[in-house]
VOGU-3710 file (C-alpha; in Angstrom, 3 decimals, decimal comma):
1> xxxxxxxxxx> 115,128/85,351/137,940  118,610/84,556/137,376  120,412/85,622/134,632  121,477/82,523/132,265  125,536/83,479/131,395  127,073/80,599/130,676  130,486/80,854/132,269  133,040/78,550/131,946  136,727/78,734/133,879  135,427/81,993/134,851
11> xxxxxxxxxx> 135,380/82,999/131,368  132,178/83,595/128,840  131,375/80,696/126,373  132,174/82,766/123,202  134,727/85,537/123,565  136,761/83,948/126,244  137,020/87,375/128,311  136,933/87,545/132,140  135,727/90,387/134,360  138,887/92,742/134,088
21> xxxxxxxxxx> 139,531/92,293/130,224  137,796/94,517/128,619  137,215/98,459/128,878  133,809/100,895/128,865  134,736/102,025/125,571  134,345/99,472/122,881  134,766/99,525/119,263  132,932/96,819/117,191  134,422/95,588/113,408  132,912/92,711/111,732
31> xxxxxxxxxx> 136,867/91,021/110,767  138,891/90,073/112,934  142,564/91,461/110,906  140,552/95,004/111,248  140,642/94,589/114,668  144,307/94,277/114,639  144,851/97,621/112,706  142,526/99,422/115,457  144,540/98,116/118,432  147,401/98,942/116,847
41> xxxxxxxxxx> 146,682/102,986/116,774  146,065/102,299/120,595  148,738/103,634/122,771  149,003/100,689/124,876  147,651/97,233/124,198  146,875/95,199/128,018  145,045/92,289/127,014  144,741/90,416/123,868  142,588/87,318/123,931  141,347/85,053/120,879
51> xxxxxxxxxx> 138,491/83,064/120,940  136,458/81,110/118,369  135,987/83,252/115,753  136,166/86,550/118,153  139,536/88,578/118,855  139,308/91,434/121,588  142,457/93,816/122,699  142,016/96,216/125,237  144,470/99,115/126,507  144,278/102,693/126,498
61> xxxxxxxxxx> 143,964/105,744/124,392  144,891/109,124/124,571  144,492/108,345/128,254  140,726/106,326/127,968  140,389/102,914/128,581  139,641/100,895/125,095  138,791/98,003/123,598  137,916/96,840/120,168  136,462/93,429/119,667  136,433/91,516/115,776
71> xxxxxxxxxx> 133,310/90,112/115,766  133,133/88,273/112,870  130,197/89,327/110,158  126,578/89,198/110,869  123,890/90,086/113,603  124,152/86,968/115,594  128,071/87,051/115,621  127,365/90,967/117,116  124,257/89,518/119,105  126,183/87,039/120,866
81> xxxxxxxxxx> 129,518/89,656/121,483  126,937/92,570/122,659  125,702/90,269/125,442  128,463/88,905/126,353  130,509/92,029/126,490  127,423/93,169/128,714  128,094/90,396/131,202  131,749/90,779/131,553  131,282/94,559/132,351  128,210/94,632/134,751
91> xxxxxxxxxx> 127,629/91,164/136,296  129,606/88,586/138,547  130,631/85,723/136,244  130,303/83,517/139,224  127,165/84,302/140,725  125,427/85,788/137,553  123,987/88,728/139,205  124,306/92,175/138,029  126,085/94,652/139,376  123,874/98,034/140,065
101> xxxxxxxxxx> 126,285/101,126/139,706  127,886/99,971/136,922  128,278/102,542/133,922  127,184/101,887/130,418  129,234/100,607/127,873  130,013/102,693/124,806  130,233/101,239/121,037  131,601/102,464/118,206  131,057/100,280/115,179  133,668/100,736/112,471
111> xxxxxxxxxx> 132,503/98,399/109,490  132,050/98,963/105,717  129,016/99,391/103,663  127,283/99,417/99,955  125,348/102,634/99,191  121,112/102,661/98,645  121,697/105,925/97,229  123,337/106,405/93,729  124,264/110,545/94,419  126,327/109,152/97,203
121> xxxxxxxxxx> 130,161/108,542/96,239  132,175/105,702/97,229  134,266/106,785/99,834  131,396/108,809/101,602  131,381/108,213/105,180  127,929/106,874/106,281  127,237/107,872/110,355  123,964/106,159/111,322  121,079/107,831/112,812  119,048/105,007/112,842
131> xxxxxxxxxx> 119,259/101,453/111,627  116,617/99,071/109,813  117,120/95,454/110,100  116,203/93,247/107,409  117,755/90,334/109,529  115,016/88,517/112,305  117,236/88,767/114,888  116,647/91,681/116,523  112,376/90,512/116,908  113,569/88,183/119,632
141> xxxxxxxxxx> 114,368/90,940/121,845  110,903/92,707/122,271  112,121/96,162/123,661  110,237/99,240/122,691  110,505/101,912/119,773  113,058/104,453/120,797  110,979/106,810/119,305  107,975/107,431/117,053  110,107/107,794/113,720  111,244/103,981/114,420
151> xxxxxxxxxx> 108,090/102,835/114,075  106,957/104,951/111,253  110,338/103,310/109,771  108,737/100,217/110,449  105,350/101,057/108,662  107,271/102,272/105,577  109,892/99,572/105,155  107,303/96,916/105,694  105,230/98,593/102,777  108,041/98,890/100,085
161> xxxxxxxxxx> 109,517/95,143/100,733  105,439/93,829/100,305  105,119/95,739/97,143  108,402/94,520/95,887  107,454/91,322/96,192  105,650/89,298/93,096  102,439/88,321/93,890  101,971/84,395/94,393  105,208/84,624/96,038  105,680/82,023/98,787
171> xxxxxxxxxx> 107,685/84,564/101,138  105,669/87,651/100,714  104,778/89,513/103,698  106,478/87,559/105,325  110,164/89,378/105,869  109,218/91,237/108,718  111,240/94,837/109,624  112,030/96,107/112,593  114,137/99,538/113,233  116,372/100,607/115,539
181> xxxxxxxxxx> 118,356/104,133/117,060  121,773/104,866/117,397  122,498/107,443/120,354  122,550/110,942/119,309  125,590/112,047/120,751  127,263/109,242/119,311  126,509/110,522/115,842  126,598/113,491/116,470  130,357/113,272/117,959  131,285/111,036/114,898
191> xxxxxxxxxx> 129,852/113,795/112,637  132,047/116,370/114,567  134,957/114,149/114,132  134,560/113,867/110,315  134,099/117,842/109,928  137,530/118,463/111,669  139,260/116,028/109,665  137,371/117,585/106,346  136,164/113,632/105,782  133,068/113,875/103,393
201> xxxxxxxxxx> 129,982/112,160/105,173  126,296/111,309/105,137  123,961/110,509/108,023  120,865/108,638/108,137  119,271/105,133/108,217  121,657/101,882/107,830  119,996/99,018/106,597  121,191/95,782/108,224  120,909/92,628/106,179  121,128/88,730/107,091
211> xxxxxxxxxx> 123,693/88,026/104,201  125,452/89,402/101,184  124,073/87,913/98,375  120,124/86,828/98,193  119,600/89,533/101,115  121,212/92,497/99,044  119,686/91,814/95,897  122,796/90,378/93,967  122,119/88,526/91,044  123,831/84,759/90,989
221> xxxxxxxxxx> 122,654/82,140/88,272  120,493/79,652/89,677  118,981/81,793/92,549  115,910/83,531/92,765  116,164/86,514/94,917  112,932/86,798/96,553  113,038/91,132/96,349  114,945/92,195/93,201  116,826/95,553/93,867  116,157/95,622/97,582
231> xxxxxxxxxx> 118,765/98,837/97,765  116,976/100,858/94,943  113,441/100,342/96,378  114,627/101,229/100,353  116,383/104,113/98,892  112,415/105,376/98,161  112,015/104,998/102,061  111,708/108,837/103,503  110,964/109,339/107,303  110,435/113,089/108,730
241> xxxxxxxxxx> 114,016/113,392/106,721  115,728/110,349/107,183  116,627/107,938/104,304  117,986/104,801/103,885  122,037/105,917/102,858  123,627/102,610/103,340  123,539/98,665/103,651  125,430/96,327/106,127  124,856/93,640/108,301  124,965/94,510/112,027
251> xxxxxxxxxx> 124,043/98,019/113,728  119,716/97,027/113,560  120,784/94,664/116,320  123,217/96,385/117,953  121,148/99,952/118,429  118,296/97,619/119,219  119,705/95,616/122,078  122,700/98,027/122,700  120,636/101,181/123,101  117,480/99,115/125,028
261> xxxxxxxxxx> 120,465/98,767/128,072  120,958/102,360/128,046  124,899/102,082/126,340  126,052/105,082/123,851  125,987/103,363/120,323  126,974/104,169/117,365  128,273/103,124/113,750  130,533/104,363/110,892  130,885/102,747/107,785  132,675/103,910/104,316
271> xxxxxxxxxx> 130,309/103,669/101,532  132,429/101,328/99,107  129,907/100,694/96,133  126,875/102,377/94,469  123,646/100,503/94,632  123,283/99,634/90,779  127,501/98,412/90,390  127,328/96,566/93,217  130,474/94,490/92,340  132,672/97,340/91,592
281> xxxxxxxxxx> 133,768/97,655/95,446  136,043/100,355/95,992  139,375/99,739/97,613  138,952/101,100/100,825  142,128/100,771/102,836  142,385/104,574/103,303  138,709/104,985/104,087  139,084/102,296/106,896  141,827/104,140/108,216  139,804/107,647/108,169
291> xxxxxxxxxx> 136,618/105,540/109,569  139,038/104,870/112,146  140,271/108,155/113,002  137,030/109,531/112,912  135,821/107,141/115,479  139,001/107,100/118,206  138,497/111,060/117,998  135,061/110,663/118,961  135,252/108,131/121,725  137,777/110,737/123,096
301> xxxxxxxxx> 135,154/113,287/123,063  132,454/111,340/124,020  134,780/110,760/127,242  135,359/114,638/127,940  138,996/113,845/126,813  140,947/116,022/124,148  142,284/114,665/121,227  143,120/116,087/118,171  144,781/114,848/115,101
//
């Protein structure tokens, strides 16, 4: 069956790239101005292209071919990037076939995060072992468990956000959980990364949200949030030693989809609030900047190339 890209002036529909425009080794950010201060620790910069709401620059570093793409916030901003970065690397844009041979993308996420944990510290780098999405997005893709502690993930999540829910509520049972895995030698070269450049981090399960408000449990006058204190009732979730550390709104997609075609994924987010002061946000210019770091030093290694800082 042929694959349904929709191509237009040889370019895809959403991030306006062409075959040629974008390199193996991808970093993700949710905006689009972050993506600027990425490309601009790149030694050279090739190709810039803007598109919609999506921004991608490609060039080199340290030698390896890069790219970072802004994708804007949310699962189906990444959803519709991840796919379409996956047709612009592996299939002919004018005959929509793909392309055996071709190597697997890599992705990096750098985003931000609030923390499910209240011993964690602002400012705490969160690298993602696994990823539970909140969002629906990822149940139209029906690929496999990675593993067994995905679907006890699963199991779990679905059983704390039933029992946080009133009874008589219309929506109960009815948010539906699905869990993801980044690659292991993704985190684990982000985790390397962070230990050389004495960067205080935590690993374990990202939770991935459809929004920022009703989704994360924040109080506004006039709403009714349908799970009160979603972060402090994951934070209970414990899987053969994994716990919930952080909340965003992307990587449950992007290890779902991302991983299921066999690319190296990954994500690294600075926590920037604590679950019960939700609107004190930290200012987190410098943490971007060592979430950065972190993450160019570990696409180097994940490439066999030395860098260090």
């Amino acid at each position: 069956m042929k694959s349904e890209i929709v191509v237009i002036d040889g370019k895809v529909l959403h991030l306006g790239l062409t075959r040629g425009q974008l390199a193996a080794n991808v970093f993700l950010v949710g905006d689009p101005a972050r993506a600027v201060r990425v490309a601009k620790r790149f030694d050279t910069v090739s190709a810039e292209v803007r598109h919609r709401e999506y921004v991608t620059f490609t060039g080199s570093y340290k030698g390896v071919p890069v790219s970072v793409i802004g994708t804007g916030i949310g699962v189906d901003n990444v959803e519709i990037a991840l796919v379409e970065a996956y047709a612009v690397h592996a299939f002919d844009l004018d005959s929509s076939e793909y392309q055996s041979g071709t190597a697997p993308l890599k992705f990096i996420r750098i985003g931000t995060s609030a923390g499910t944990q209240e011993n964690i510290e602002p400012g705490t780098m969160a690298i993602s072992t696994y990823a539970l999405g909140l969002d629906n997005a990822g149940l139209y893709y029906d690929h496999p468990p990675a593993d067994q502690v995905v679907t006890e993930i699963e199991q779990q999540a679905f059983e704390i956000l039933v029992n946080s829910t009133a009874e008589g509520s219309r929506f109960r049972s009815k948010i539906i959980p699905y869990a993801s895995k980044a690659s292991p030698g993704v985190a684990a070269a982000l985790v390397e990364r962070a230990k050389f450049l004495n960067v205080d981090y935590v690993t374990g399960i990202t939770a991935a949200t459809p929004g920022f408000y009703g989704p994360s449990s924040r109080y506004i006058e006039g709403l009714a949030n349908t799970i009160p204190s979603i972060k402090t009732q994951l934070s209970a979730l414990r899987v053969q030693e994994q716990r919930v550390v952080n909340m965003e709104m992307e990587s449950s997609l992007l290890f779902h989809v991302a991983g299921h075609l066999g690319c190296l994924v990954g994500t690294i987010c600075p926590i920037i609030s604590k679950p019960t002061a939700s609107t004190a946000i930290l200012d987190y210019t410098a943490s971007i900047e060592s979430a950065i770091s972190i993450a160019l030093g570990a696409m180097c290694d994940l490439n066999g190339v030395e860098e260090r800082v």
